[in-house]
N, CA, C and O atoms as a CHARMM CRD file, in Angstrom:
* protein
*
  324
    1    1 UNK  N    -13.82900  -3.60100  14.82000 PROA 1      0.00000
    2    1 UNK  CA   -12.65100  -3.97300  14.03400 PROA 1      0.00000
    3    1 UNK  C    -12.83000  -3.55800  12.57900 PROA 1      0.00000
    4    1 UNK  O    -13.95500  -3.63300  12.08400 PROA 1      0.00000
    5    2 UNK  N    -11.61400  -3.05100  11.73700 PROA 2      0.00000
    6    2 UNK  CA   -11.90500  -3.06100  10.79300 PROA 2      0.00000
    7    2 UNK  C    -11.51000  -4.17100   9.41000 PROA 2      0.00000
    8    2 UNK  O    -11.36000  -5.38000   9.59000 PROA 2      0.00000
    9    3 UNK  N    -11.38700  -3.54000   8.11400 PROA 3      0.00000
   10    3 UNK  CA   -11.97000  -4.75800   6.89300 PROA 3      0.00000
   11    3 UNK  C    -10.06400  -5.55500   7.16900 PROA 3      0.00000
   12    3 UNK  O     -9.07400  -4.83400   7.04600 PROA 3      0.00000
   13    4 UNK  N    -10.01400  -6.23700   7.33200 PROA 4      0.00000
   14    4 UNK  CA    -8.94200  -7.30000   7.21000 PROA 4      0.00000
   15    4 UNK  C     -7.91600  -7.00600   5.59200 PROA 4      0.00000
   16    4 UNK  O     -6.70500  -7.16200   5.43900 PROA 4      0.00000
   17    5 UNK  N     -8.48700  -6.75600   5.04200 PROA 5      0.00000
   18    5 UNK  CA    -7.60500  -6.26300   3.70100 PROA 5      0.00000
   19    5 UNK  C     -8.20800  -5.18400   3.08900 PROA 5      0.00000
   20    5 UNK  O     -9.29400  -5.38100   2.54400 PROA 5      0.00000
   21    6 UNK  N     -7.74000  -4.13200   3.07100 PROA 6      0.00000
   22    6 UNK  CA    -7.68700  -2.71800   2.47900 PROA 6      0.00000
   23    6 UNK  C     -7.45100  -2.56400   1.28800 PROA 6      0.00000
   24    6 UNK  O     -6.23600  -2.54800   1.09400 PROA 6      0.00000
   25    7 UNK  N     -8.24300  -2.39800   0.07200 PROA 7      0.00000
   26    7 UNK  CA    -8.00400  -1.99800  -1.55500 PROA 7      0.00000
   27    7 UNK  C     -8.02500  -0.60500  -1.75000 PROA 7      0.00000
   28    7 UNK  O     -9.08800   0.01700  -1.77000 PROA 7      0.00000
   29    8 UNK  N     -6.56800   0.10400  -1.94300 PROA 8      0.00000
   30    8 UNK  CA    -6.73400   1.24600  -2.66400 PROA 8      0.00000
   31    8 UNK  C     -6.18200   1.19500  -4.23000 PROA 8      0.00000
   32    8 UNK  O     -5.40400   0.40600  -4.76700 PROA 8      0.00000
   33    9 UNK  N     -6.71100   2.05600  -4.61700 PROA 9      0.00000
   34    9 UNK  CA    -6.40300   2.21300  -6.07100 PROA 9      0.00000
   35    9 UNK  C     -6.28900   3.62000  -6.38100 PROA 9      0.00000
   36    9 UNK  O     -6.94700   4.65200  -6.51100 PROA 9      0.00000
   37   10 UNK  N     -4.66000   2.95000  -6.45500 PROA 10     0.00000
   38   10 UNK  CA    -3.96100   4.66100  -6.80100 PROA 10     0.00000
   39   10 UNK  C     -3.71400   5.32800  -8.28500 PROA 10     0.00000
   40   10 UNK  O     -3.08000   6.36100  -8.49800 PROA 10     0.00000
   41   11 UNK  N     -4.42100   4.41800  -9.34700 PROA 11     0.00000
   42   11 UNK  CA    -4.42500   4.25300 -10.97900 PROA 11     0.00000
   43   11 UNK  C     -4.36800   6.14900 -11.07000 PROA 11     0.00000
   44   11 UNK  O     -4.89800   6.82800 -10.18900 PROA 11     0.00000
   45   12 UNK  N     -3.89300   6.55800 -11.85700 PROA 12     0.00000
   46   12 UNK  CA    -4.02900   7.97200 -12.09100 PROA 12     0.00000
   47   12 UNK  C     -3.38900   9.27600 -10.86500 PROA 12     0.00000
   48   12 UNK  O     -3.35100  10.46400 -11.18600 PROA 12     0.00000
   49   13 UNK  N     -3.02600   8.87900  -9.77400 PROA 13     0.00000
   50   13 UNK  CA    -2.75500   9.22900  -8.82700 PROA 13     0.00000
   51   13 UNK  C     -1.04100   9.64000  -9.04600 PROA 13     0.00000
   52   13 UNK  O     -0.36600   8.70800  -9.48300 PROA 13     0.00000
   53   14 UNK  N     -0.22400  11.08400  -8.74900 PROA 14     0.00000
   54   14 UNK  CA     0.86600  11.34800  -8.94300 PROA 14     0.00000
   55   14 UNK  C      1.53100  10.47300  -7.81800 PROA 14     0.00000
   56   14 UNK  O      0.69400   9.81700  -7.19800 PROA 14     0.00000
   57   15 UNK  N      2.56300  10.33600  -7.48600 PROA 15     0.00000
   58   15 UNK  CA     3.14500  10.19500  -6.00300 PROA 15     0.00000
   59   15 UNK  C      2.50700  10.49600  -4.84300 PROA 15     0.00000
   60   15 UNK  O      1.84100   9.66700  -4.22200 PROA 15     0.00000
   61   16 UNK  N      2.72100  12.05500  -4.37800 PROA 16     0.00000
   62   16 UNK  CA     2.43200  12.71100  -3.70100 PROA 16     0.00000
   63   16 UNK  C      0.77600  12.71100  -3.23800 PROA 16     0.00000
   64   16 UNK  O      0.45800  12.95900  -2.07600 PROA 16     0.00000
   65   17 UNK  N      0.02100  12.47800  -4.03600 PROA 17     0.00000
   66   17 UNK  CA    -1.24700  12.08700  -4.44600 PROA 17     0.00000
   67   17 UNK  C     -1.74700  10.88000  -3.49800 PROA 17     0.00000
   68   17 UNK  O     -2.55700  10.74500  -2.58100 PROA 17     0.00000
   69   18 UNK  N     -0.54400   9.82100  -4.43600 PROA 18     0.00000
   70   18 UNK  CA    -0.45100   8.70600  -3.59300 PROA 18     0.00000
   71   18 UNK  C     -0.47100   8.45800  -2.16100 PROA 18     0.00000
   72   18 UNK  O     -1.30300   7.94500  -1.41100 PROA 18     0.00000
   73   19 UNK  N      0.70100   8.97700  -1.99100 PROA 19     0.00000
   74   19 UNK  CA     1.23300   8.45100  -0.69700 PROA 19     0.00000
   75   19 UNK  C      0.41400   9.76300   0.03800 PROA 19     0.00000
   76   19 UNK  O      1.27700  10.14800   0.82700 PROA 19     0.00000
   77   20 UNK  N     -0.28300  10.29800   0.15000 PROA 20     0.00000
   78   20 UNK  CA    -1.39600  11.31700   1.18500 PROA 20     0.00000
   79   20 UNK  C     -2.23800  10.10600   1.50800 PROA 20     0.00000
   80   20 UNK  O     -2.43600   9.64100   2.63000 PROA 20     0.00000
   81   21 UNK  N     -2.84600   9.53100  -0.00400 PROA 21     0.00000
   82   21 UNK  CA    -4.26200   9.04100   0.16500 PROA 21     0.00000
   83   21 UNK  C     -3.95700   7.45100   1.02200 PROA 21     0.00000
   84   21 UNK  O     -4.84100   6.89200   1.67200 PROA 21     0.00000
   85   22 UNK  N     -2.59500   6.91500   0.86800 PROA 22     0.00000
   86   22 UNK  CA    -1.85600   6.11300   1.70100 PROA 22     0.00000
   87   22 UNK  C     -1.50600   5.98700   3.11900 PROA 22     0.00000
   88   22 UNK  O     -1.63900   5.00800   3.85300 PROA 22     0.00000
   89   23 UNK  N     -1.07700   7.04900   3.35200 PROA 23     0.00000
   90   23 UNK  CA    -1.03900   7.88600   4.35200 PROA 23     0.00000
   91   23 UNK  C     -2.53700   7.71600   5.50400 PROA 23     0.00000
   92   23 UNK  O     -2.44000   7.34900   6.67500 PROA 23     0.00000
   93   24 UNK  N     -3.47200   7.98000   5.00500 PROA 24     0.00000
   94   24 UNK  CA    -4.82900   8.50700   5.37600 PROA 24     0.00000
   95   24 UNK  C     -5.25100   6.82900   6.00400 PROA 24     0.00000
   96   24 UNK  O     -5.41500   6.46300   7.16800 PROA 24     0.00000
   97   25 UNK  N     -5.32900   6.11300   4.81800 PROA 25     0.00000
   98   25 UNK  CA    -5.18600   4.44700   5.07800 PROA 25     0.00000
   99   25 UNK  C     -5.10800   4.02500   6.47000 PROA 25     0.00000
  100   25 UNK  O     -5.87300   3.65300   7.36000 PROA 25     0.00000
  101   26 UNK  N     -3.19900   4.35100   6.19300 PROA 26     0.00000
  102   26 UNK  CA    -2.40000   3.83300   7.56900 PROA 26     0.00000
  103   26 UNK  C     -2.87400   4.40400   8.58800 PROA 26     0.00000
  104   26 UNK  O     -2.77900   3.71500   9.60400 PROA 26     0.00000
  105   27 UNK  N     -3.25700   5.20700   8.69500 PROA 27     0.00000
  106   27 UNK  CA    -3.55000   6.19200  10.14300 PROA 27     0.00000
  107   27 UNK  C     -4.96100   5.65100  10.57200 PROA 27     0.00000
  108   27 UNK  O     -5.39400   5.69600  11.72300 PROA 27     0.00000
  109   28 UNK  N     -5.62200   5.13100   9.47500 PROA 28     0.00000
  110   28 UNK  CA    -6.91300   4.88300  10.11300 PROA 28     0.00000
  111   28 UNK  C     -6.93000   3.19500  10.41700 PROA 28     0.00000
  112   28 UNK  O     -7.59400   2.73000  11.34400 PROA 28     0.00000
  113   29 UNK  N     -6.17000   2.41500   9.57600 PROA 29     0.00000
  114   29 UNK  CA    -5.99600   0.86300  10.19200 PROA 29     0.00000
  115   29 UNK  C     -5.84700   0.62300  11.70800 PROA 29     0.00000
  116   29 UNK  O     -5.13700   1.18600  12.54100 PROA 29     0.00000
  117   30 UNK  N     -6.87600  -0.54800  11.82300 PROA 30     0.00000
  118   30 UNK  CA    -6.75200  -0.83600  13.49500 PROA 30     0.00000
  119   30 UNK  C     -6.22000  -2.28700  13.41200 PROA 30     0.00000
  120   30 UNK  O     -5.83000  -2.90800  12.42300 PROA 30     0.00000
  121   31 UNK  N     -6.28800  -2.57900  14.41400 PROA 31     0.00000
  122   31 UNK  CA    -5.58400  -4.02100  14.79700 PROA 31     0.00000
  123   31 UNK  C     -6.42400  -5.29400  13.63800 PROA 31     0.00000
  124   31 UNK  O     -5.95700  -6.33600  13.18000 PROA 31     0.00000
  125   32 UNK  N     -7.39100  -4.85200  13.50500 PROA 32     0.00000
  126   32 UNK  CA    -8.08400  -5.73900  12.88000 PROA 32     0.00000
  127   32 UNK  C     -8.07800  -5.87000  11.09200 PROA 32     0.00000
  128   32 UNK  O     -8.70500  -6.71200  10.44900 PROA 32     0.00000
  129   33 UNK  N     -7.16400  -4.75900  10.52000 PROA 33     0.00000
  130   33 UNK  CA    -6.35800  -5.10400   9.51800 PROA 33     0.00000
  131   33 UNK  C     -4.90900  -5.02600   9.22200 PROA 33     0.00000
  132   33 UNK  O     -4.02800  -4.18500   9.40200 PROA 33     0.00000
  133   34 UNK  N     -5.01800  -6.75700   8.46400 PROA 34     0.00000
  134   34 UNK  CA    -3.66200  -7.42800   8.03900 PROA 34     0.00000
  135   34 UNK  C     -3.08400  -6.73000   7.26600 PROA 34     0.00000
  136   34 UNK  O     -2.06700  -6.10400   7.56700 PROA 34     0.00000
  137   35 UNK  N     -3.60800  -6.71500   6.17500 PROA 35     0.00000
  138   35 UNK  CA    -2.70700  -6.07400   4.65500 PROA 35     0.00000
  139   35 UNK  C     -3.56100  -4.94300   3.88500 PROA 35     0.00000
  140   35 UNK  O     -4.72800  -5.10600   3.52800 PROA 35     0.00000
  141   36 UNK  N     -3.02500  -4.11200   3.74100 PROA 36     0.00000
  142   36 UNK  CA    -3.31300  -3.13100   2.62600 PROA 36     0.00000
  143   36 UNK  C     -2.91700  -2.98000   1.47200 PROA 36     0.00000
  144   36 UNK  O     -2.04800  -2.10800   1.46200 PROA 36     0.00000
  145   37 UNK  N     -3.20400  -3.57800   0.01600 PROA 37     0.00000
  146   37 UNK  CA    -3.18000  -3.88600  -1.18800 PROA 37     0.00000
  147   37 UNK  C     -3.37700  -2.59000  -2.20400 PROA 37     0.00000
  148   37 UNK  O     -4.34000  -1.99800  -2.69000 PROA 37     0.00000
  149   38 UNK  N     -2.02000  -2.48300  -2.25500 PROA 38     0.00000
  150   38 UNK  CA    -2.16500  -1.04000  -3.35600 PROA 38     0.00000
  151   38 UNK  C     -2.06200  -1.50800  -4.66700 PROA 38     0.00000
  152   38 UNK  O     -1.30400  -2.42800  -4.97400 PROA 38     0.00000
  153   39 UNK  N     -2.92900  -0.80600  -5.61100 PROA 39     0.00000
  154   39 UNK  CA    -3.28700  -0.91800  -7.33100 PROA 39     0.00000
  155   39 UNK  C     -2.94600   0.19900  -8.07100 PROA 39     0.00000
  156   39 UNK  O     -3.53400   1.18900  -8.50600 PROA 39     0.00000
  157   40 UNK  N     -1.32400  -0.45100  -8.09500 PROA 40     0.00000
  158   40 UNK  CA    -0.74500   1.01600  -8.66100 PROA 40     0.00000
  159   40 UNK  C     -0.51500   0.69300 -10.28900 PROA 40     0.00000
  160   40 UNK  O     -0.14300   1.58200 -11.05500 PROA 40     0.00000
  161   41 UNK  N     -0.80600  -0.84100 -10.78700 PROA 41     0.00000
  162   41 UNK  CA    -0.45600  -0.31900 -12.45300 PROA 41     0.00000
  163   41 UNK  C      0.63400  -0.57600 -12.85100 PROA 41     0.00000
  164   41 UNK  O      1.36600  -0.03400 -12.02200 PROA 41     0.00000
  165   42 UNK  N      1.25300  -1.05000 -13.58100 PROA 42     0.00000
  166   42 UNK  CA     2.48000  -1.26300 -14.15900 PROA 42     0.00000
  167   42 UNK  C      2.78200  -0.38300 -16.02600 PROA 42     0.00000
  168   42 UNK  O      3.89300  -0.11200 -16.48100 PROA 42     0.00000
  169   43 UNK  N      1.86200  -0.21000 -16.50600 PROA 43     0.00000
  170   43 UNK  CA     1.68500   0.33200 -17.92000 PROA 43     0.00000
  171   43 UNK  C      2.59700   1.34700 -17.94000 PROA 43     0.00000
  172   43 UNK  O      3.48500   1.31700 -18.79200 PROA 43     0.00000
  173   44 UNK  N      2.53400   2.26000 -17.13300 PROA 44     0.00000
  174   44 UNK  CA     2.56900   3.66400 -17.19600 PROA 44     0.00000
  175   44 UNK  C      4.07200   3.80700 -16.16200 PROA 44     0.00000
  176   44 UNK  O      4.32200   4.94900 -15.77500 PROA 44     0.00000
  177   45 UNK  N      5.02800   2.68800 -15.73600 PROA 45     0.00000
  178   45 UNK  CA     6.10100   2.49100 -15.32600 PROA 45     0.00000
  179   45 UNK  C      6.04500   2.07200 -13.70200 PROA 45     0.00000
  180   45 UNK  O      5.01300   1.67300 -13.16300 PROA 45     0.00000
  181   46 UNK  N      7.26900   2.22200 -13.04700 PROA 46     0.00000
  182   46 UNK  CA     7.44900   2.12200 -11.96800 PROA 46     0.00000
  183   46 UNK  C      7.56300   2.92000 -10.72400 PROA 46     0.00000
  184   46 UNK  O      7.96800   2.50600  -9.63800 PROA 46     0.00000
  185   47 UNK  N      7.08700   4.32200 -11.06700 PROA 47     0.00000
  186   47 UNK  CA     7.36700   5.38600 -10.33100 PROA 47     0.00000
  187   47 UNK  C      6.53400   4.99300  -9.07300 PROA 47     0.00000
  188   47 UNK  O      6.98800   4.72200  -7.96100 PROA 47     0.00000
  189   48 UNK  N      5.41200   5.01200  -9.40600 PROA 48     0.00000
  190   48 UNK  CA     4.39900   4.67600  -7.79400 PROA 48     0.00000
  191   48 UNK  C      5.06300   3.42800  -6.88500 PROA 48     0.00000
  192   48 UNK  O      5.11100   3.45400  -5.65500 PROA 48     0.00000
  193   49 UNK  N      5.49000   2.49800  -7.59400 PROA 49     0.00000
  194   49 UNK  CA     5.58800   1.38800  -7.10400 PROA 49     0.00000
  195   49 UNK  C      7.16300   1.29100  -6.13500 PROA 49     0.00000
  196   49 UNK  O      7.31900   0.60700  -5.12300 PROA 49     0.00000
  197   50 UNK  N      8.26800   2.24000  -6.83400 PROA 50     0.00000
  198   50 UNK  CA     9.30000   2.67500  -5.78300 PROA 50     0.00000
  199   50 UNK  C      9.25600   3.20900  -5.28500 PROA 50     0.00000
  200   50 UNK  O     10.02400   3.16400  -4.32500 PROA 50     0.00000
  201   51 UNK  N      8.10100   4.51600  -5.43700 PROA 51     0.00000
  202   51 UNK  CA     7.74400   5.44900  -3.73700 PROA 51     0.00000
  203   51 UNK  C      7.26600   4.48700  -3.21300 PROA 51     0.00000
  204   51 UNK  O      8.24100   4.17500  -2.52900 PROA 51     0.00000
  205   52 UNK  N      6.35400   3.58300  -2.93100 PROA 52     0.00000
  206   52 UNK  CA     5.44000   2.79100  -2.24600 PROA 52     0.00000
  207   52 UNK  C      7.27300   1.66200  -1.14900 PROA 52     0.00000
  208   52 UNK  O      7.51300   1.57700   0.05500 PROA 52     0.00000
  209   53 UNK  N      8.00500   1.11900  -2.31100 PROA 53     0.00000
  210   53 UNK  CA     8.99200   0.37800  -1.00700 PROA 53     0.00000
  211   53 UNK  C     10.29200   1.78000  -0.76500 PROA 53     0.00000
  212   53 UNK  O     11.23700   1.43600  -0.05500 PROA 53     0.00000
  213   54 UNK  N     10.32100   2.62800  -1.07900 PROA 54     0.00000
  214   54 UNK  CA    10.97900   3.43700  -0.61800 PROA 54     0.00000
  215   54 UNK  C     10.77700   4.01000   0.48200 PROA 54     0.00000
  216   54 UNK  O     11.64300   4.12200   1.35000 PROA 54     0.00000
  217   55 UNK  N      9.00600   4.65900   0.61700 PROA 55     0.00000
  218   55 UNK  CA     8.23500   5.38500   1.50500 PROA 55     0.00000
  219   55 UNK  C      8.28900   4.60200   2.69600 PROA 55     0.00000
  220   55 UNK  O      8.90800   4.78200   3.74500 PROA 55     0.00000
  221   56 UNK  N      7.38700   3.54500   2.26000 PROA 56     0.00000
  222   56 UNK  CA     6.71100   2.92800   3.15800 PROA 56     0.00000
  223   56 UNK  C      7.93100   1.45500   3.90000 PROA 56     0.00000
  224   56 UNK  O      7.38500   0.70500   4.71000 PROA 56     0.00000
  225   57 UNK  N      9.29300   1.20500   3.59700 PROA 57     0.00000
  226   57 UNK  CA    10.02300  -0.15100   4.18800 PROA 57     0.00000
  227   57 UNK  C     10.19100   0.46800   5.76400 PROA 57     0.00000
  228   57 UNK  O     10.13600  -0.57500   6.41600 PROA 57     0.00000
  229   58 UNK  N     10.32100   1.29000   6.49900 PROA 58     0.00000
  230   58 UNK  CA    10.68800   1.60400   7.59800 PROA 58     0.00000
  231   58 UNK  C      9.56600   2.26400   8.26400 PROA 58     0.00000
  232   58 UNK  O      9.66200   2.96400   9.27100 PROA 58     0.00000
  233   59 UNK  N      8.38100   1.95800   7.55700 PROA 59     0.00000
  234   59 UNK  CA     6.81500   2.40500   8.26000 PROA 59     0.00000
  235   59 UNK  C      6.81100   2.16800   9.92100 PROA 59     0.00000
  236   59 UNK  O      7.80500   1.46000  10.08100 PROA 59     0.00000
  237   60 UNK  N      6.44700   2.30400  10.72100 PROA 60     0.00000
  238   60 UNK  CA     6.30300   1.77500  11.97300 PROA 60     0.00000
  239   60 UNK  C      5.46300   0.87000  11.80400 PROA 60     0.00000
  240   60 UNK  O      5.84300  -0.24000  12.17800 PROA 60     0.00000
  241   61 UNK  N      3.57100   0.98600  11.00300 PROA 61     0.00000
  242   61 UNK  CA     2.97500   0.02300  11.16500 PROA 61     0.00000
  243   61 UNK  C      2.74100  -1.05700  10.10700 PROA 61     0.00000
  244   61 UNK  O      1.74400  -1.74800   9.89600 PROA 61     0.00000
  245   62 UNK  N      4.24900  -1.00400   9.33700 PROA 62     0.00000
  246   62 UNK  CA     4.27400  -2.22800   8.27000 PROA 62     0.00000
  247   62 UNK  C      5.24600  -2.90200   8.39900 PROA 62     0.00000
  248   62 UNK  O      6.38100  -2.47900   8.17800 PROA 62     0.00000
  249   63 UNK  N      5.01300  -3.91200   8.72900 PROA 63     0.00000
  250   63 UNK  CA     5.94800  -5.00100   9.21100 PROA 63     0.00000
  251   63 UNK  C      6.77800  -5.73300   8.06900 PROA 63     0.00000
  252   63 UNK  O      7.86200  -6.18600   8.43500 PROA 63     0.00000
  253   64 UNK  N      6.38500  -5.93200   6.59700 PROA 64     0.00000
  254   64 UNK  CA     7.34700  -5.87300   5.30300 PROA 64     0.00000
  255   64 UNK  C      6.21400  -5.85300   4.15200 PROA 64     0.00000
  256   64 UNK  O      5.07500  -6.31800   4.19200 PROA 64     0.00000
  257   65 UNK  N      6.91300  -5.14000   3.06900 PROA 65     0.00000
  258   65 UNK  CA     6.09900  -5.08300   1.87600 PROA 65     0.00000
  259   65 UNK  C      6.08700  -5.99500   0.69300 PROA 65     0.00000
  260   65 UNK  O      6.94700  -5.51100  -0.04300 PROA 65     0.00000
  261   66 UNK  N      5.58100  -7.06000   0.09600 PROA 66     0.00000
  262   66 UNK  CA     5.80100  -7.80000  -0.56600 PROA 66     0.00000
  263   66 UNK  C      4.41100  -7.35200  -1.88400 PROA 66     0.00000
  264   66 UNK  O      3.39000  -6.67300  -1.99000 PROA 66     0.00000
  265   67 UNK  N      5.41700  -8.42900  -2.78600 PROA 67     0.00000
  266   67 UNK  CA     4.47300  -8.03800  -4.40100 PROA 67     0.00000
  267   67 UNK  C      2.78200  -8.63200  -4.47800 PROA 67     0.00000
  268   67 UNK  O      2.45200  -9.28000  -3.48400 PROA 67     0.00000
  269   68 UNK  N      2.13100  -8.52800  -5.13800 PROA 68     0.00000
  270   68 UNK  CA     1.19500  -8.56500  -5.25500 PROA 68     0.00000
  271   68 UNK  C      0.34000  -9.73600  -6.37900 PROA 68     0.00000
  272   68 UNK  O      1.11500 -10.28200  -7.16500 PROA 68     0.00000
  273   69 UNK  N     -0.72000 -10.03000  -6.47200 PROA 69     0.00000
  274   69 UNK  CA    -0.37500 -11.33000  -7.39700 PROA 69     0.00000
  275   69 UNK  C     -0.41000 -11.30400  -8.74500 PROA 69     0.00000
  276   69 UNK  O     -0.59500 -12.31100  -9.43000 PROA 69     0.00000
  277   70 UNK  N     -0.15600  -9.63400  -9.39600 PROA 70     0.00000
  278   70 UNK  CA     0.23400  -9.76500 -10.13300 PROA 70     0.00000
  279   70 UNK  C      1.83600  -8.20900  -9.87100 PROA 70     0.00000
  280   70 UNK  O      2.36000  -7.97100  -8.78300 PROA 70     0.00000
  281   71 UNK  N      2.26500  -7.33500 -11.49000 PROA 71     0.00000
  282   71 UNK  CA     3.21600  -6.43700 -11.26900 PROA 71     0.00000
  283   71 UNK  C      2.55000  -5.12700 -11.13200 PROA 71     0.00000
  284   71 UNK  O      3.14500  -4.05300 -11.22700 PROA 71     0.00000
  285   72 UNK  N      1.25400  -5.26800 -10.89900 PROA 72     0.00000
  286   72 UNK  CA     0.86300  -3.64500 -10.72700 PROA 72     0.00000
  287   72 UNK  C      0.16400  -3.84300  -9.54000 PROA 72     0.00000
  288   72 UNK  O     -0.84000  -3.13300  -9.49300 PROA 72     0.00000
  289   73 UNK  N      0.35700  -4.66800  -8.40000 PROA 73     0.00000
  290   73 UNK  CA    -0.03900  -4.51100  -7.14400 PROA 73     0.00000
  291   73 UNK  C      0.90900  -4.26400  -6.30400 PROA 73     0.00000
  292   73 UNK  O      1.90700  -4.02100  -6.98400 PROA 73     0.00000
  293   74 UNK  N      1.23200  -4.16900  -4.86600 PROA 74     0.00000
  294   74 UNK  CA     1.91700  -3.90400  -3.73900 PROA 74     0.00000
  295   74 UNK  C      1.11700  -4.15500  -2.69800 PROA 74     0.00000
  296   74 UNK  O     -0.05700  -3.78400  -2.68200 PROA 74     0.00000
  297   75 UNK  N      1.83700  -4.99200  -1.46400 PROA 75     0.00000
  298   75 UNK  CA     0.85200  -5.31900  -0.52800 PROA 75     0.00000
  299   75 UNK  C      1.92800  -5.06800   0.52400 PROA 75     0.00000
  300   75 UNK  O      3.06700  -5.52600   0.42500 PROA 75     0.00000
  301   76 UNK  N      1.44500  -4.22000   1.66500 PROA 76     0.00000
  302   76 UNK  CA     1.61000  -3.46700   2.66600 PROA 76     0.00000
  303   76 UNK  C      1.19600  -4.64900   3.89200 PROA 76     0.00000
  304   76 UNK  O      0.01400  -4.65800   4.23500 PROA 76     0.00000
  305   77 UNK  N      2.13600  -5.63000   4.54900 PROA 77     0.00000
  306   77 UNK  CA     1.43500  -6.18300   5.37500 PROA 77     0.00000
  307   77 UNK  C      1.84200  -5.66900   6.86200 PROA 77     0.00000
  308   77 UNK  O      3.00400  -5.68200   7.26700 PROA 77     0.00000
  309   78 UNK  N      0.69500  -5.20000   7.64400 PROA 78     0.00000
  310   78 UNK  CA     0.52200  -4.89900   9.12700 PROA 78     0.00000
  311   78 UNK  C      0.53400  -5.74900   9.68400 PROA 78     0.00000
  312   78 UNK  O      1.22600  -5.65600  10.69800 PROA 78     0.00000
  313   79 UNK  N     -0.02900  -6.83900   9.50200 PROA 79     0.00000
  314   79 UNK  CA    -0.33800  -8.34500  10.46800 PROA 79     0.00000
  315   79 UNK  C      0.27500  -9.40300   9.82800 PROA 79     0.00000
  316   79 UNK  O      0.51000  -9.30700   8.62400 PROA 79     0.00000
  317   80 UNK  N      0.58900 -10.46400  10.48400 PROA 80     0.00000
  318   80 UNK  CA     0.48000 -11.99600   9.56100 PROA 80     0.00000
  319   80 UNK  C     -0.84700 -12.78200  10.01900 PROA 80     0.00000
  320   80 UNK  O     -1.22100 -12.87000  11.18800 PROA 80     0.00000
  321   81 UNK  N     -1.29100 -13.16200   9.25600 PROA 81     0.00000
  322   81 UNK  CA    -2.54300 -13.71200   9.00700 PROA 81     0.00000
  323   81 UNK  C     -2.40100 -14.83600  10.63900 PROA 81     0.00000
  324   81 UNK  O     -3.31700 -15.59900  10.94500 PROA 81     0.00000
């Protein structure tokens, strides 16, 4: 099984950048992780953070995306706890 919550950190990362190294994530999550917690940053605007619910709301293996505990996170949940 794998880690139950997934930290990427996409700080410096364009979009496209992003959502590959996102991408790579999802494909490799197994049943045994819930949520994947993206650290996209708020300083530097909102661009990552509307590809992230744009890209990812109709994912097959994300069941809904909610905020993070603070404005520069995003959490991708696969499972409910």
């Amino acid at each position: 099984m794998g880690n139950p919550i997934i930290e990427i950190d996409l700080h410096g990362l364009r979009q496209d950048e992003a959502q590959k190294k996102i991408d790579q994530v999802l494909a490799k999550a197994d049943a045994g992780t819930y949520q994947i917690r993206l650290i996209h940053g708020f300083h530097r605007g909102t661009s990552l953070k509307d590809m992230i619910l744009y890209e990812y709301e109709l994912h097959p293996k994300v069941k809904r995306i909610m905020p993070g505990d603070n404005m520069g996170t995003t959490i991708l949940v696969l499972r409910e706890l």
